[in-house]
C-alpha positions in Angstrom: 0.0 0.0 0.0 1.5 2.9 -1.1 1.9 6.3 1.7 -0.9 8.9 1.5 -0.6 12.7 1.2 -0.2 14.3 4.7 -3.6 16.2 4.7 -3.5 20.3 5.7 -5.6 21.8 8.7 -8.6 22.3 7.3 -9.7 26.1 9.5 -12.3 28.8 8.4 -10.1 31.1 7.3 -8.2 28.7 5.0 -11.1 26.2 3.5 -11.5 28.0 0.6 -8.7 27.8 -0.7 -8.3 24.1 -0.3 -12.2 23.8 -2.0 -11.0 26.1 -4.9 -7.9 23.8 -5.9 -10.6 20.7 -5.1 -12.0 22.9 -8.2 -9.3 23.1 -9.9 -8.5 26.8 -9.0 -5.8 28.6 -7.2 -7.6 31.0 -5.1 -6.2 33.8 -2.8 -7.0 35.7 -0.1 -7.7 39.5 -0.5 -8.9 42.1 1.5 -12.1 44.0 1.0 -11.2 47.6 2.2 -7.4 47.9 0.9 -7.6 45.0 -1.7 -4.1 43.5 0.0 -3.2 40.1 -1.0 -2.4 37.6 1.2 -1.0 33.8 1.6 -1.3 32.0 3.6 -4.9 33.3 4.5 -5.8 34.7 8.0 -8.6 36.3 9.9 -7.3 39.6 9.3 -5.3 42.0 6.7 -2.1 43.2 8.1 -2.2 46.0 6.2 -5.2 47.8 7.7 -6.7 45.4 10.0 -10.0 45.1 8.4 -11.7 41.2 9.3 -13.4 41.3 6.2 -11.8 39.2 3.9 -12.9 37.6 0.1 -11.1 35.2 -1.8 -10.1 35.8 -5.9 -8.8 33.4 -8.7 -5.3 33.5 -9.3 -3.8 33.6 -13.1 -2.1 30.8 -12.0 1.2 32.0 -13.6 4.0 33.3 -11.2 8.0 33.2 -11.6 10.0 31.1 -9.2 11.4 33.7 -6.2 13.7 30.7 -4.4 14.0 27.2 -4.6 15.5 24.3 -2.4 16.3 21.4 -3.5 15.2 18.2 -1.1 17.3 14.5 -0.7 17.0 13.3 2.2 14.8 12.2 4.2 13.5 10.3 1.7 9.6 11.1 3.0 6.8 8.5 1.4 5.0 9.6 -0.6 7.2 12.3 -2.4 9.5 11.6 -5.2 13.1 12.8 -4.8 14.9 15.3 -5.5 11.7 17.0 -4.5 11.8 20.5 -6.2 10.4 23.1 -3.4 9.8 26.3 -4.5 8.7 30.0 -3.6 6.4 30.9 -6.5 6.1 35.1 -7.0 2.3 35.1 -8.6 1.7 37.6 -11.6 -0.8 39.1 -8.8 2.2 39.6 -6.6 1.6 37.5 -3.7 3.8 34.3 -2.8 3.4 30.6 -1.9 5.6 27.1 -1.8 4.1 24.9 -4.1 6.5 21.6 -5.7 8.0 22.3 -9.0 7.7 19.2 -11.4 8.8 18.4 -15.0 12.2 20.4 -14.5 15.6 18.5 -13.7 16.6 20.6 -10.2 20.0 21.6 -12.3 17.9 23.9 -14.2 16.2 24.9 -12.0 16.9 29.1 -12.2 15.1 31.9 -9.4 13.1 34.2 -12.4 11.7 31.1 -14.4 8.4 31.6 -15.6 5.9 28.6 -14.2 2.4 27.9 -14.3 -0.1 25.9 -11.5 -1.9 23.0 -12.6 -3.5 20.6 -10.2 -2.7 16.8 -9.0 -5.2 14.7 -7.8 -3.3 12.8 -5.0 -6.4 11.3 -3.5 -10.5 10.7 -4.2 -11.1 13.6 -2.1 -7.7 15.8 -2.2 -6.5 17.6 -5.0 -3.0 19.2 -4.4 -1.3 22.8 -6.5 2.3 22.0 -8.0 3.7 24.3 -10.6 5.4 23.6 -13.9 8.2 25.3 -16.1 5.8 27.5 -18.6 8.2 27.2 -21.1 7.6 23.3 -21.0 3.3 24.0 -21.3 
């Protein structure tokens, strides 16, 4: 039997954002009075501290900011080298998503990538990102 996912806590501030990529969209938090962006999502913009929060549809298409490369441990159910990365969204917030389809030597921080979705279970879709020179 092979290992499952580790599955994210699920809170109120955060379920949308796991239902959009069940949806196959990458959604992110924004703010309703300054229109800040934010991820990971939370009760409350840092900005200007309003509690009203909405969620919007990412392009999906972002450049990579930093990378690391992961050996060891070897953690089931990940592949290895497991290609982290720090993905700088066209909309100008950030998150750390796996890179796949690129060999981690050419790997470069300014490559143009793209989201697309991975069902890794019945009920749990996961984001990775892909070199959008390779789409």
């Amino acid at each position: 039997m092979s290992a499952q996912h580790p599955r994210p806590g699920i809170t109120h501030d955060n379920r949308f954002f796991w239902e959009g990529l069940a949806q196959h969209k990458l959604l992110i938090q924004r703010c309703t009075s300054c229109h800040r962006l934010q991820h990971p999502p939370a009760p409350m913009c840092p900005g200007c501290h309003c509690f009203e929060m909405e969620a919007i549809e990412a392009s999906g298409r972002g450049t990579v900011h930093s990378f690391v490369v992961a050996h060891h441990p070897p953690i089931p159910p990940f592949e290895y080298p497991n290609v982290i990365v720090l993905v700088e969204l066209e909309e100008g917030t950030r998150l750390v998503s796996r890179l796949v389809g690129t060999p981690p030597d050419e790997v470069a921080i300014g490559m143009a990538v793209a989201v697309e979705f991975e069902q890794v279970a019945d009920d749990f879709v996961l984001h990775r990102f892909r070199s959008a020179a390779s789409r």
